[in-house]
C-alpha positions in Angstrom: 0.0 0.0 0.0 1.1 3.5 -0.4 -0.3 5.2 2.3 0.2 4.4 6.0 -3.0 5.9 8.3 -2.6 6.3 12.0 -5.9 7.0 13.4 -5.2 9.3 16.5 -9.0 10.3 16.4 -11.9 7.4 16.1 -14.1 9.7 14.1 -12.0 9.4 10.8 -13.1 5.3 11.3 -16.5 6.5 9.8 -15.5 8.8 7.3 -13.7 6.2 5.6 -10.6 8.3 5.4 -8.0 4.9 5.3 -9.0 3.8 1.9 -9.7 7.4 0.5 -6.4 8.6 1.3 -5.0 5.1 -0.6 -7.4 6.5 -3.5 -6.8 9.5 -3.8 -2.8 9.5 -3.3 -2.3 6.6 -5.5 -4.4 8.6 -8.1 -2.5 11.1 -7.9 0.9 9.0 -8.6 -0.7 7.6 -11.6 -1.7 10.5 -13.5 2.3 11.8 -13.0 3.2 8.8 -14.4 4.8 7.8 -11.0 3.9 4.0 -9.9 2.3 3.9 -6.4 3.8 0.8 -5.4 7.0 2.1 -5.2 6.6 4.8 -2.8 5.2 5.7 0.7 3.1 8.3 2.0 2.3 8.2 5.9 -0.8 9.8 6.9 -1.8 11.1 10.6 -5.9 11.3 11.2 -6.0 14.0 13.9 -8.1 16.5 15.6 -8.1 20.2 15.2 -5.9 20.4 18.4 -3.4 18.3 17.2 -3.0 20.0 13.6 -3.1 23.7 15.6 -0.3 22.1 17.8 2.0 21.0 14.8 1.0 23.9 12.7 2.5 26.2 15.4 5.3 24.3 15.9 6.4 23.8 11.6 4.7 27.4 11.0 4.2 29.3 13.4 0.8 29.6 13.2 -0.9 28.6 16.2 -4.3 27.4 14.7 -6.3 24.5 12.9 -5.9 24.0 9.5 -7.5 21.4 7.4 -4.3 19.7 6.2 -0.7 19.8 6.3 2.2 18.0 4.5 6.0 17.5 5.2 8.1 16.4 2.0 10.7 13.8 3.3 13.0 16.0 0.8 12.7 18.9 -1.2 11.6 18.1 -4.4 10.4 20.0 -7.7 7.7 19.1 -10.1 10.5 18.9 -12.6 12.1 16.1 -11.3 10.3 13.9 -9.8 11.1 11.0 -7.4 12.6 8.0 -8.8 10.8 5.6 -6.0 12.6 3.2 -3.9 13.2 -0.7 -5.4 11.3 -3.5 -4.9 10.3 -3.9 -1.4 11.7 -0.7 -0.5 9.5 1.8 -1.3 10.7 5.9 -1.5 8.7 7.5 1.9 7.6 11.0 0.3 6.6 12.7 3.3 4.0 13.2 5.9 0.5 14.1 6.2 -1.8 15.2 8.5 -5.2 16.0 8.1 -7.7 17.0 10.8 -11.2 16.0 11.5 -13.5 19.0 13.0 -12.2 21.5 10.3 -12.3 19.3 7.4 -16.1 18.4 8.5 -16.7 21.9 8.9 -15.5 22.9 5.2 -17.3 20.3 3.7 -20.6 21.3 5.8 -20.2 25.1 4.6 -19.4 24.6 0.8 -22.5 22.0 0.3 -20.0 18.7 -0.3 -19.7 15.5 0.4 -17.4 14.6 2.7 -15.4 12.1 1.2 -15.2 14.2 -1.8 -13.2 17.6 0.5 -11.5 14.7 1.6 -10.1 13.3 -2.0 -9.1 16.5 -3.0 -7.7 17.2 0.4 -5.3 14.0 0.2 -4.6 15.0 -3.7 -3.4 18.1 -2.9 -1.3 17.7 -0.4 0.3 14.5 -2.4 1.1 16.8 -4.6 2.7 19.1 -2.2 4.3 16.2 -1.3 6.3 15.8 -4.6 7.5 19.5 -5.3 3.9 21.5 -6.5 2.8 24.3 -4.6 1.0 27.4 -5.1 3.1 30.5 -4.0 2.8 31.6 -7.2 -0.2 32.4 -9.3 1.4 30.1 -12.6 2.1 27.5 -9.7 -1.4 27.5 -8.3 -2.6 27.5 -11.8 -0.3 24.4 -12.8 -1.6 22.8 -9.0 -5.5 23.2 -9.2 -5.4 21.9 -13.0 -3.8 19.2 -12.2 -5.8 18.2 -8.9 -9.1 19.1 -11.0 -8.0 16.5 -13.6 -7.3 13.8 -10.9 -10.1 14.0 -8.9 -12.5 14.4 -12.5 -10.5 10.7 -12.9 -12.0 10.1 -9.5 -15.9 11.6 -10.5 -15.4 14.2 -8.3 -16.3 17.8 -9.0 -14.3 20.5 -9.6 -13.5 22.0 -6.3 -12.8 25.3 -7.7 -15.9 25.9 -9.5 -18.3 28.1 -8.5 -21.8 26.2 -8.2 
């Protein structure tokens, strides 16, 4: 498997988020041409206290967030990971995602759940192998590639209005 959940907070058990996260991140992978099976993503299911904790500590910003993500090396979308050999897969990073604020989002912009959740886990995969969005042509690249995953997936376009 590629991804690696602890559960830290029983709620995400419902939710599903184990074999969403395994969905969505391998997806991700696969459409950059990168096999799954040769790389590791470990995934902490948390609570907004936990995410405000470690967002404070990695950046200095002492509140909740919906999800964060530690590369295990810098990387850039132009090169992107080899992955590890047989039976020793590359680890790409860390991620953490938290439960009351992802709930919330996905209450106030009318989605399902598991959908936020997808394109949560999609973006932060990405983040996870060199993208970000500091920049408005990097944001651009980003979002059309996460809308073109998760429309893979059948999920809507996040950043549509309506």
């Amino acid at each position: 498997m590629l991804t690696d959940t602890i559960i830290e907070d029983d709620r995400w058990d419902e939710a599903g988020l184990e074999s969403l996260a395994e969905t969505a991140a391998c997806a991700a992978l696969t459409h950059l041409a990168l096999d799954p099976e040769r790389f590791e993503i470990a995934i902490l299911a948390c609570d907004d206290a936990r995410i405000a904790g470690l967002n404070a500590e990695f950046r200095e910003k002492p509140t909740p967030t919906n999800v964060l993500s530690w590369p295990s090396e810098e990387r850039s979308p132009e090169e992107p990971p080899q992955g590890g050999e047989e039976g020793l897969p590359e680890e790409l990073g860390d991620i953490a995602i938290a439960y009351e604020t992802c709930i919330r989002e996905a209450e106030e912009q009318g989605k399902p759940l598991a959908d936020h959740l997808t394109h949560l886990i999609v973006h932060a995969t990405l983040h996870l192998l060199g993208y970000d969005h500091i920049r408005d042509a990097d944001a651009t690249l980003m979002e059309t590639l996460e809308v073109e995953i998760l429309g893979k997936l059948g999920v809507a376009n996040p950043y549509s209005q309506g």
